[in-house]
Every structure is written in structure tokens, then in C-alpha cells.
C-alpha positions as CSV (number, residue, x, y, z in Angstrom):
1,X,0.0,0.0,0.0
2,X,1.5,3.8,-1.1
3,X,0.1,6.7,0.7
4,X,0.2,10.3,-0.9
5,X,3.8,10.2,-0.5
6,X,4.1,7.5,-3.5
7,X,6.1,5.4,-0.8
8,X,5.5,2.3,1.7
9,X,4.6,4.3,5.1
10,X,5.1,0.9,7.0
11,X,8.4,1.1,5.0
12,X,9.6,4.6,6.0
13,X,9.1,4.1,9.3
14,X,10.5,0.6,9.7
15,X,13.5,2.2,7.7
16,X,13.8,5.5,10.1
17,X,13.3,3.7,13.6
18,X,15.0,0.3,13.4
19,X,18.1,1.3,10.6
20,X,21.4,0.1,12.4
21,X,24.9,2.0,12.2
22,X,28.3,2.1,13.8
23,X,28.5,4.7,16.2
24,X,31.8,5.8,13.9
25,X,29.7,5.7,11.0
26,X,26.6,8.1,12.9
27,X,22.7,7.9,10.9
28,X,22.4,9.9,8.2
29,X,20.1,13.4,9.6
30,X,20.2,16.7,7.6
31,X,21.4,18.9,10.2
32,X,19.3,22.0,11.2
33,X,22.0,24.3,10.1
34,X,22.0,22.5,6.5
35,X,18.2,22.0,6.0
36,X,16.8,24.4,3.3
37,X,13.0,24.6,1.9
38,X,10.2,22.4,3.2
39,X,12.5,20.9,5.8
40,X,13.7,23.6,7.2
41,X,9.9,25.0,7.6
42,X,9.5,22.0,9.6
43,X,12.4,21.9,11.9
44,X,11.5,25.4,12.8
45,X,7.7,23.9,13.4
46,X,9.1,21.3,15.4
47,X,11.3,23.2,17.5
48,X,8.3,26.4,18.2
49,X,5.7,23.2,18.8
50,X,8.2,21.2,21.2
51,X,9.5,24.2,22.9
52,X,12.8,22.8,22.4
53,X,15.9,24.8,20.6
54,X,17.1,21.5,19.0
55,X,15.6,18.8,16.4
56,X,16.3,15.4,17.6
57,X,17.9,12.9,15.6
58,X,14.6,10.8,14.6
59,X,13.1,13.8,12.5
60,X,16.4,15.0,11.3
61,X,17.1,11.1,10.2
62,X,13.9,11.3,8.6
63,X,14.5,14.2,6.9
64,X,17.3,11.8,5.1
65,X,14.0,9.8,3.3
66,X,12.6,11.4,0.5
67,X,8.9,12.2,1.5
68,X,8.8,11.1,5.0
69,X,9.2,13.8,7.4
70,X,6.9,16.0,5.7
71,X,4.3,12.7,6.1
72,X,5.2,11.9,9.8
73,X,5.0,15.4,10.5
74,X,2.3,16.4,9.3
75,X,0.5,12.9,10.8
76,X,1.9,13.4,14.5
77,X,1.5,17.4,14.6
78,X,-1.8,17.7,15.9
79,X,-1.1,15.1,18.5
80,X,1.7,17.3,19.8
81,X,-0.1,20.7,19.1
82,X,-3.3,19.9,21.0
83,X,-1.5,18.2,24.3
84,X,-2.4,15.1,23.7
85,X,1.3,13.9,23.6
86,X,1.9,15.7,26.2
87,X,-0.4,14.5,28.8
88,X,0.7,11.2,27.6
89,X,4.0,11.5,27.9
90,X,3.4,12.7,31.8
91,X,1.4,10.3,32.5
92,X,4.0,7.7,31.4
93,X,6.7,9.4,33.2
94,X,4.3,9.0,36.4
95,X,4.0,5.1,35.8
96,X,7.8,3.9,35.6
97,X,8.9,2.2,38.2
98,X,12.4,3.4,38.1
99,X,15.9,2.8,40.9
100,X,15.6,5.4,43.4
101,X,19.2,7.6,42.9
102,X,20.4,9.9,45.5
103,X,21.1,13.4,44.2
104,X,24.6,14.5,44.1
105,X,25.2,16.7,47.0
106,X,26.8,20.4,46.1
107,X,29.5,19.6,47.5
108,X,30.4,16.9,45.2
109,X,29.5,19.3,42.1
110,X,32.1,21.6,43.2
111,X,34.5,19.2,43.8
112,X,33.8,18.3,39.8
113,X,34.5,21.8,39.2
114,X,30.7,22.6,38.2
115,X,29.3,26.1,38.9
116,X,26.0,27.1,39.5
117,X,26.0,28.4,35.9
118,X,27.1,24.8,34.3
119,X,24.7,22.6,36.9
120,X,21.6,25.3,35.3
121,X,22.9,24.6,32.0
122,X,23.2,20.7,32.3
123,X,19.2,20.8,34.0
124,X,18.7,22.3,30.6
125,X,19.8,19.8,28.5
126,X,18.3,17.5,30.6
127,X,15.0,18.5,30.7
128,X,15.1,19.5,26.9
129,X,15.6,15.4,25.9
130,X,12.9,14.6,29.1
131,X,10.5,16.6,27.3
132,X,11.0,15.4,23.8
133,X,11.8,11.9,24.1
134,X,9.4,10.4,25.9
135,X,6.4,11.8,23.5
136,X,8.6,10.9,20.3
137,X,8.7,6.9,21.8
138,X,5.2,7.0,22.1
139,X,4.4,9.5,18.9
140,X,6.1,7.1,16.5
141,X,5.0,3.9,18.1
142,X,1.6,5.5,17.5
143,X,2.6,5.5,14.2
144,X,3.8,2.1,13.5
145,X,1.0,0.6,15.7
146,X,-1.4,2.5,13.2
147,X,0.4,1.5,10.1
148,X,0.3,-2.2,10.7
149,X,-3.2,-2.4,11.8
150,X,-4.9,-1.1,8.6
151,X,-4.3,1.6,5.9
152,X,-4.6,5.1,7.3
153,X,-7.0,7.3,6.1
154,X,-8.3,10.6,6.9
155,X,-11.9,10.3,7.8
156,X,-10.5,7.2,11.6
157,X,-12.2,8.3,14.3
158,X,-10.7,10.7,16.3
159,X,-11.2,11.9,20.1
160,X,-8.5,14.3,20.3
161,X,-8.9,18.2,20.5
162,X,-8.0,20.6,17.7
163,X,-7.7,23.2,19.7
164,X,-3.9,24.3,21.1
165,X,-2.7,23.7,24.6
166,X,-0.4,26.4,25.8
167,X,2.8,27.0,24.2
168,X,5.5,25.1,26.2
169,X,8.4,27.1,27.6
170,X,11.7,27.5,25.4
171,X,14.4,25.5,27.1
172,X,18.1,26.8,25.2
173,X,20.7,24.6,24.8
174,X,24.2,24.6,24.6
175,X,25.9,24.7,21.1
176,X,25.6,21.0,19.7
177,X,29.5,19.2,20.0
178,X,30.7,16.7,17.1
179,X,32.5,14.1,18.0
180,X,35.5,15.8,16.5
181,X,35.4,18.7,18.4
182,X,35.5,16.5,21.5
183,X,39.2,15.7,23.3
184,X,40.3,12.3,22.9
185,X,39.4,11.2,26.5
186,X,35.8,13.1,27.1
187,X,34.9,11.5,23.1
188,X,35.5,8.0,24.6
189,X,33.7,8.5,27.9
190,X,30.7,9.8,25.4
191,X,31.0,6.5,23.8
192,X,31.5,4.1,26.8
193,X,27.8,5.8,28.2
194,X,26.4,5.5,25.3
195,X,27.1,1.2,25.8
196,X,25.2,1.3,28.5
197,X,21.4,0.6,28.5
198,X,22.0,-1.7,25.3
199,X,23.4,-5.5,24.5
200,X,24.2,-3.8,21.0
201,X,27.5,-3.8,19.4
202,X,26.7,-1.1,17.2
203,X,24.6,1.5,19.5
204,X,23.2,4.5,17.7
205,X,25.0,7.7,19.5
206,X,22.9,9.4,21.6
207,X,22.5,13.1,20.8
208,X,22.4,14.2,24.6
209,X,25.6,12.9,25.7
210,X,27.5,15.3,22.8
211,X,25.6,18.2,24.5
212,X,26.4,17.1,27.8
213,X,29.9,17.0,26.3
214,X,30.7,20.6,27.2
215,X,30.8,19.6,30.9
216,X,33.0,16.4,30.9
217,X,32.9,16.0,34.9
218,X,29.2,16.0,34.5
219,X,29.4,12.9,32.2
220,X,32.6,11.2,34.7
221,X,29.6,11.3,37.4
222,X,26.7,10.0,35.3
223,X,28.5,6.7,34.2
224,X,29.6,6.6,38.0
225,X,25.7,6.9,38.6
226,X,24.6,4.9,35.9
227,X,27.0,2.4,35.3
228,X,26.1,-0.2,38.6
229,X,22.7,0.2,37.0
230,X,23.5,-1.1,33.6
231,X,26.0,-4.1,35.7
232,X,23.3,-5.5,37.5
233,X,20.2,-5.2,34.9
234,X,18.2,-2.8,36.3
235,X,18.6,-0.2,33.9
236,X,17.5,-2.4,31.0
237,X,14.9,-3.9,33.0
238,X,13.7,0.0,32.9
239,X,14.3,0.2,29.9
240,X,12.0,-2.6,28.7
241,X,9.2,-1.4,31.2
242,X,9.4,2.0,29.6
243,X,9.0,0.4,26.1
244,X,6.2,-1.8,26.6
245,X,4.0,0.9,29.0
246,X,4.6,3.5,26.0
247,X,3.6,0.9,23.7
248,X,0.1,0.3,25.9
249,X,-0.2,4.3,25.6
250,X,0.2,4.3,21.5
251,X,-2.1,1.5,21.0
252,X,-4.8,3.7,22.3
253,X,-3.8,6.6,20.1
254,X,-3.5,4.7,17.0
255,X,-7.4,4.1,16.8
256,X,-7.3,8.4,17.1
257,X,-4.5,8.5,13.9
258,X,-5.9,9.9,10.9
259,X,-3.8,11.3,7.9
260,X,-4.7,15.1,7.2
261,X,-5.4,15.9,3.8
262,X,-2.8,16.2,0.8
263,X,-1.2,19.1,-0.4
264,X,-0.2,22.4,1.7
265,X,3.3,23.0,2.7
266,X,4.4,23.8,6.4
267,X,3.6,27.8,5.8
268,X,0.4,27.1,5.6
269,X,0.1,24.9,9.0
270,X,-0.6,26.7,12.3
271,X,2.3,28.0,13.8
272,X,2.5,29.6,17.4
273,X,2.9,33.5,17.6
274,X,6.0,33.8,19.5
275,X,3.9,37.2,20.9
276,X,1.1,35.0,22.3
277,X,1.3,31.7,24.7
278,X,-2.3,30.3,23.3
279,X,-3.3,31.3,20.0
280,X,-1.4,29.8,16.4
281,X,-0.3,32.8,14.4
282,X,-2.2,33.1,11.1
């Protein structure tokens, strides 16, 4: 079955969220800086609907596809633009059963060397991923869940809103690191955290730990924190939980999923006035 994109939709996605690469030889994603046209009219969507001042890696490997970010997109958006992502990614966040870890004491951030200033930014970055990641696992499991259970089309029932929640909050980030740009040492402790959590040779590399990158000591103490986690199975025991209660969340959603109409470009979706916290800008 081809959609309006004249290309498998099971197949695009399949393609965008199970494609395997070396962590030396990173997934192919039009960076923000390089995206021109239509793509870059929706990275600027996703980034003022997300409240985020980064594109993560899923829609920016999409981007890669011909035809399927603009699809996606345009299938998730109202999800995300009405709170219905939103409230399920809460609610999911309220369900895991997750390893009670002690909070670092100041003391021991100083002794890293990290300021007030640096521990602020870091919260950032953290809370930036918190808030996106958990609504893209359930967002495209929605999708997938949708695509193998019959042929989308526009007219499937559906129970969400159309109308906008608030806008979220803008959460800046640091300047995005390469690996490159990276000493030696800190590029290898990027790479041994980003083992852990997976039985993969291969891993993907995890945006988050190249912004975290700016503040090496920070990263030392997260694979101190994280690392007994990963030895003794707990953190993929969470990890598993976290799939399968996201994947409960997105069967529900599917049976909302409906594919808007063709044709229209992102200038002619609703955007959010950057002068207004409610109200799309026409």
C-alpha cells in the first residue's frame, strides 16, 4: 500500500526507527544548520511546537527519506499541538517504576568543578531530551502501531482536540558538540555511556551525551551513577518497562491516527505567535 507520498509508510518508518549504524559511521540526519526549503519550515515547526531549541535525531534522520518527514509530520502534529502527547508522555513518566538515585550533594558538584551556571545549564539539556523523548517513543509507536493495523486514512475516528494547549516554555541549549570537536578522553567517555542501556555492538550515538559534552565532569559522574545500574540489569529492566507501558499508551492513540489531507506546505500549517502563549499565528 502507497500513501500520498508514493512510498510504503510501514516502510519509511520501519527504515527510520529500526536502521542500524556504527557509532563511527553516525545515521544519516540533515542537520538544522544544513536544512533548506520544506525541511527547514519544519524543523522550525518542530522546534516552536516542542519548545525545544534542538531537532532530535529521529526527525532529522527522517529528513534523510525522501517524503517522509513532511508525512510523519504532518501525521503526528496535531497530537503534539493539542496536548495530547503531552499529557501522555506525563502520564507515562508518572508510571515507571524506576531505581531510586540519591542526588549529588553540592558539595560533590564543586568538587567536579561545576558552577551554578554549568549545573543550570546541564538541567537544561536534561529537561530538553525529558521533554521530547518520551512523546517521540510514544508519537512514532503510534505511528507504527497505526500502520500495521490497517491503511490510514483521513476520515478514523478521532477523540483528540484541535484546539492548542499552551505553548511550552523554550528551554536553550548549549551549542551541539561533534565528536570531533571533542578531546580524545571526554569522546571515549561519550562513547563508553552511550554502551550502556543496550546489549548492542553497534549502539546509535545518543545526541544528549555530545551536549552534555561541554561539561566532561558531569558525564565522569553519570556513568559513576549509571553504570552499577547497567552491571546489574536494572537499567534495562527499565528500559523494557518504559517500552512496553509507552507501547500500551500508542495502542490507544493509534485508533485516534488519521492522515490530514494532501497538499499544503508547512507555511500554511498553524504555527505559534512567538507574541502569544495560546493562540497559532495566522
Amino acid at each position: 500500500m502507497e500513501n500520498a507520498l508514493g512510498c510504503s509508510p510501514k516502510a519509511v518508518l520501519r527504515l527510520a526507527c529500526s536502521v542500524n549504524w556504527t557509532m563511527s559511521d553516525p545515521v544519516p540526519a540533515i542537520t538544522e544548520a544544513a536544512a533548506s526549503g520544506e525541511i527547514a519550515d519544519i524543523f522550525a515547526d518542530i522546534r516552536g511546537v516542542l519548545g525545544v531549541a534542538v531537532v532530535n535525531l529521529i526527525w532529522r534522520h527522517l529528513a534523510t527519506i525522501p517524503c517522509a518527514l513532511p508525512w510523519a509530520w504532518r501525521t503526528l502534529r496535531p497530537l503534539y499541538v493539542d496536548g495530547t502527547l503531552t499529557a501522555e508522555a506525563a502520564a507515562l513518566h508518572g508510571d515507571l517504576d524506576l531505581t531510586w538515585i540519591p542526588p549529588f550533594p553540592p558539595e560533590v558538584l564543586a568538587a567536579a568543578g561545576l558552577l551554578d551556571r554549568d549545573i543550570s545549564a546541564i538541567r537544561n539539556v536534561l529537561a530538553a531530551y525529558d521533554r521530547t523523548n518520551a512523546m517521540a517513543l510514544i508519537a512514532l509507536s503510534t505511528l507504527l502501531l497505526r500502520l500495521e493495523d490497517e491503511p490510514l486514512t483521513r476520515h478514523a475516528a478521532s477523540s483528540h482536540s484541535e484546539a492548542p494547549r499552551e505553548r511550552p516554555s523554550a528551554i536553550p541549549l548549549p551549542a551541539l558538540l561533534s565528536m570531533t570537536d571533542l578531546a580524545p578522553a571526554t569522546a571515549e567517555l561519550v562513547l563508553t555511556l552511550n554502551r550502556l542501556g543496550t546489549r548492542r555492538s553497534d549502539p546509535i550515538l545518543a545526541t544528549m551525551y555530545r551536549h552534555l559534552a561541554h561539561w566532561p565532569a558531569y558525564l565522569a559522574l553519570a556513568w559513576a551513577m549509571i553504570a552499577p545500574l547497567d552491571t546489574d540489569g536494572s537499567l534495562e529492566q527499565a528500559i523494557a518497562d518504559a517500552v512496553a507501558k509507552a507501547q500500551v499508551r500508542a495502542a490507544r492513540l493509534a485508533k485516534q491516527l488519521c492522515v490530514p489531507a494532501e497538499g499544503g506546505s508547512p507555511a500554511t500549517w498553524p504555527r505559534y505567535d512567538p507574541r502569544s502563549s495560546r493562540s497559532p499565528a495566522t
